[in-house]
N, C-alpha and C positions, 0 to 999 in steps of 0.2 A: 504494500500500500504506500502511495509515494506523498511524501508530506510537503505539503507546499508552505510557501514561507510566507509571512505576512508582512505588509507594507512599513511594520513599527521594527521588525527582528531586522529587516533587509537595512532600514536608517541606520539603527546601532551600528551594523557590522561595517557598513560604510566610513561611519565616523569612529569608528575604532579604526580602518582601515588608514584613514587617511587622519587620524589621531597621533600614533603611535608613533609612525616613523618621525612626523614632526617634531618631537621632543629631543633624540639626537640631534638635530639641524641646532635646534634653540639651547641646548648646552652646548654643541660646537661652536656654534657663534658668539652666545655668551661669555664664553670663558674666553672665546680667545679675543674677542673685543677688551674684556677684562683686564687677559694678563700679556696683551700684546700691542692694539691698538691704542689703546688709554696711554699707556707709558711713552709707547712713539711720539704720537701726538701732543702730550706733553712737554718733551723733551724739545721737538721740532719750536713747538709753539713759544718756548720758552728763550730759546733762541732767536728766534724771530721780533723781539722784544725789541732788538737791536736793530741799528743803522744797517743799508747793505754793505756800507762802506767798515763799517766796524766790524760785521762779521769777517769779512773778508779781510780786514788785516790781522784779527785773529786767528782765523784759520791755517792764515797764509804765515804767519811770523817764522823766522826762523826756529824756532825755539821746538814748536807745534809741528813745523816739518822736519825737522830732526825726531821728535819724538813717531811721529806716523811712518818713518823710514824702518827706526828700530823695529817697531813693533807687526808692520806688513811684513817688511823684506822677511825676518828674523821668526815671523808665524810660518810662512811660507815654505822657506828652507827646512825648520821644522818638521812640517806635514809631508812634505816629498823626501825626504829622510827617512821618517817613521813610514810613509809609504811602504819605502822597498822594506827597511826592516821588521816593518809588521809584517809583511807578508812571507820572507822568508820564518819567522818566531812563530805564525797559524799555521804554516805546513809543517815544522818542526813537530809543534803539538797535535798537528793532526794527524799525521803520518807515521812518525818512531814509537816507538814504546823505548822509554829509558828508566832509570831509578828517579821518586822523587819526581815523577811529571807532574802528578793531581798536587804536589806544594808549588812544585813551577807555572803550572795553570793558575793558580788561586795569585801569585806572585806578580800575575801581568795586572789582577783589578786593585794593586795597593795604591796607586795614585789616585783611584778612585775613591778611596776611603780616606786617606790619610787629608788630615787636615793641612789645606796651601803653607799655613807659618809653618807647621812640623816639615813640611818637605823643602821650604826655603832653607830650613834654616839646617837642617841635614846636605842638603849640596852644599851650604856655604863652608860648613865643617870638613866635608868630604874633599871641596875642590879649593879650598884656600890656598896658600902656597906651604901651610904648614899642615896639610890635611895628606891624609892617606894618598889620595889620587891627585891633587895638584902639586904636592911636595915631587913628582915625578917628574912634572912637566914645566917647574921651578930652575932648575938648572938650565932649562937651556929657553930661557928669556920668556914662555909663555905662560902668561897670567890667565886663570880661569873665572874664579869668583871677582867679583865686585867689575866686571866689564860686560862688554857685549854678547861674548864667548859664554861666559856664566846665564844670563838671558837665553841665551839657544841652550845649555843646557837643560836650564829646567823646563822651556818650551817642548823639550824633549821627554822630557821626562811627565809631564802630567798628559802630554798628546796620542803618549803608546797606544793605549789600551784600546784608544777607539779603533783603530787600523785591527790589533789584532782580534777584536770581538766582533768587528764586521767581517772579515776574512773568515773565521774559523765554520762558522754554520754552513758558507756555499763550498769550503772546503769538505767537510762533513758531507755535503750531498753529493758529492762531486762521483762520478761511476769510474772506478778505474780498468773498466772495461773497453774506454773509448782508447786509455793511453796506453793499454796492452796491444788493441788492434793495430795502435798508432807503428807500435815496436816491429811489430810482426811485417808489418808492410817497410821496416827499414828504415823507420823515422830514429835520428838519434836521440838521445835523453833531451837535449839542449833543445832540439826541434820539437820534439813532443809535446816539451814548457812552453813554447814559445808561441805555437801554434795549436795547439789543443788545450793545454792546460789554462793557460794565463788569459788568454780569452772572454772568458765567462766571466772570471775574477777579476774583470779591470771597474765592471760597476761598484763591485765591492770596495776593493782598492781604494776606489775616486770618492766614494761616501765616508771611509773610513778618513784620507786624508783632509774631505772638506770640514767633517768634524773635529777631527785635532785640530786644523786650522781656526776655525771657528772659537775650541776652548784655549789655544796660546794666544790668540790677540785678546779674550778676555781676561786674562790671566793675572792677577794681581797677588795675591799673598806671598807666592814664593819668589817670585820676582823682585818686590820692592824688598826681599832679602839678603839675595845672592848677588845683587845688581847694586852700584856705586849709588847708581839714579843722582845720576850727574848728568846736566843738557850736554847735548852735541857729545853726550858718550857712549853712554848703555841706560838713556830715563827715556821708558814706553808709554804710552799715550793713558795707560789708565793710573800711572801715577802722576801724571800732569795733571789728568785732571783733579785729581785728590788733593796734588797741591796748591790749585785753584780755590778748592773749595774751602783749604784751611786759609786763604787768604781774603774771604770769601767772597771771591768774584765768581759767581754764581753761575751769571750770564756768560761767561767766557767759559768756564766747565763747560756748560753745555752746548755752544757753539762747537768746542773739539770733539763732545761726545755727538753731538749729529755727525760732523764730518766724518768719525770710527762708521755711527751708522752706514752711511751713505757708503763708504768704502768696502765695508765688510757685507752690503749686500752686493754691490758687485763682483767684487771677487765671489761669495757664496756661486751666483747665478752663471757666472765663467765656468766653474767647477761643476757646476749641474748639467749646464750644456757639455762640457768634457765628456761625465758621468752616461749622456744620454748618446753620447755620440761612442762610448764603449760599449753601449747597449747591444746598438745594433751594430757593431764592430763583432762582439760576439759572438749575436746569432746569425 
């Protein structure tokens, strides 16, 4: 016996239907108007407070373009550094079985955990000229902590983790069926990488490095440790601005913190089109 529906059951399910989904939209939107739009806007607006002529000679000051050189060039080198070495560190773990991997795996997310001033302040001990590792590099003229060197240090060091936790998953799924066929047919190890392997893993790769890049130009705890934060030496834009704001020119903070903005969304969007163009490189 077939039960037909009535005119009030068929409304409800309708506006359940088209109820439901809508509440994801309205917490996506919400929140990220919240904790995204609101703050830019902000920041933008508050900048804007000023002359075009003042912002622009703030921006543009020496002082301000030394600090955005450190901390682009010096993110950058960074992320394409941890690039290759995060990806050799995810085939490592993906790959061998050795003694002590699951403490060496757990060992890549301690930048993640460890609080920025403990990890400043641990490279500055580390790489001093009377530290374990820069008493080496002491003798024969190179300073590590308190310069620019010391900056790409710990650029390096809080940037790892992202490369190698992006890498490990598509390593994980990866068939090593395709790089046995690859052999069989005469492909050398180096060709097999290059050509079968490395492939698939350059969107990972390019995510991995956009995100260390993204978390060393924001980087501040460890840095304003290990670092002179001396102008025109080894001082990155997110201690200028803090110096700003202990001075409190408020307005000028934030003019250099839109121009970081501005900066760091196009380099992000460079990297995405890279990201998208390893896609379909790929496949």
């Amino acid at each position: 016996m077939a039960v037909s529906s009535t005119p009030e059951s068929a409304s409800v399910s309708a506006s359940q239907k088209f109820s439901l989904p809508s509440i994801p939209w309205l917490v996506t939107g919400g929140y990220l108007t919240l904790m995204l739009l609101v703050p830019i806007a902000a920041l933008i607006l508050k900048a804007s407070t000023l002359s075009l002529s003042e912002i622009w000679r703030i921006a543009t000051s020496p002082v301000a373009l030394s600090a955005y050189n450190v901390t682009f060039i010096t993110a950058l080198f960074a992320g394409l550094i941890n690039g290759v070495a995060g990806l050799i560190i995810a085939w490592v773990l993906v790959r061998y079985d050795f003694p002590f991997k699951q403490f060496v795996d757990s060992l890549i997310d301690l930048p993640f955990a460890l609080p920025t001033a403990v990890a400043g302040l641990t490279l500055a001990t580390v790489y001093s000229d009377n530290g374990w590792l820069g008493s080496l590099f002491a003798p024969f003229g190179i300073k590590i902590a308190f310069t620019r060197l010391g900056v790409f240090v710990a650029m390096l060091f809080i940037s790892l983790p992202f490369v190698v936790r992006t890498v490990q998953p598509v390593l994980q799924e990866a068939e090593k069926d395709v790089e046995e066929a690859a052999w069989s047919l005469g492909a050398s190890q180096w060709q097999t990488f290059w050509r079968v392997v490395l492939p698939p893993l350059m969107p990972a790769v390019l995510t991995g490095v956009a995100l260390g890049f993204a978390r060393a130009v924001g980087e501040y705890g460890s840095v304003v440790i290990v670092a002179a934060n001396i102008p025109f030496k080894d001082l990155i834009a997110p201690v200028l601005i803090f110096q700003r704001l202990e001075q409190y020119d408020y307005a000028g903070a934030t003019v250099i913190g839109t121009v970081m903005l501005l900066i760091s969304l196009v380099m992000l969007l460079a990297i995405n089109l890279l990201q998208a163009w390893g896609r379909r490189y790929g496949n």
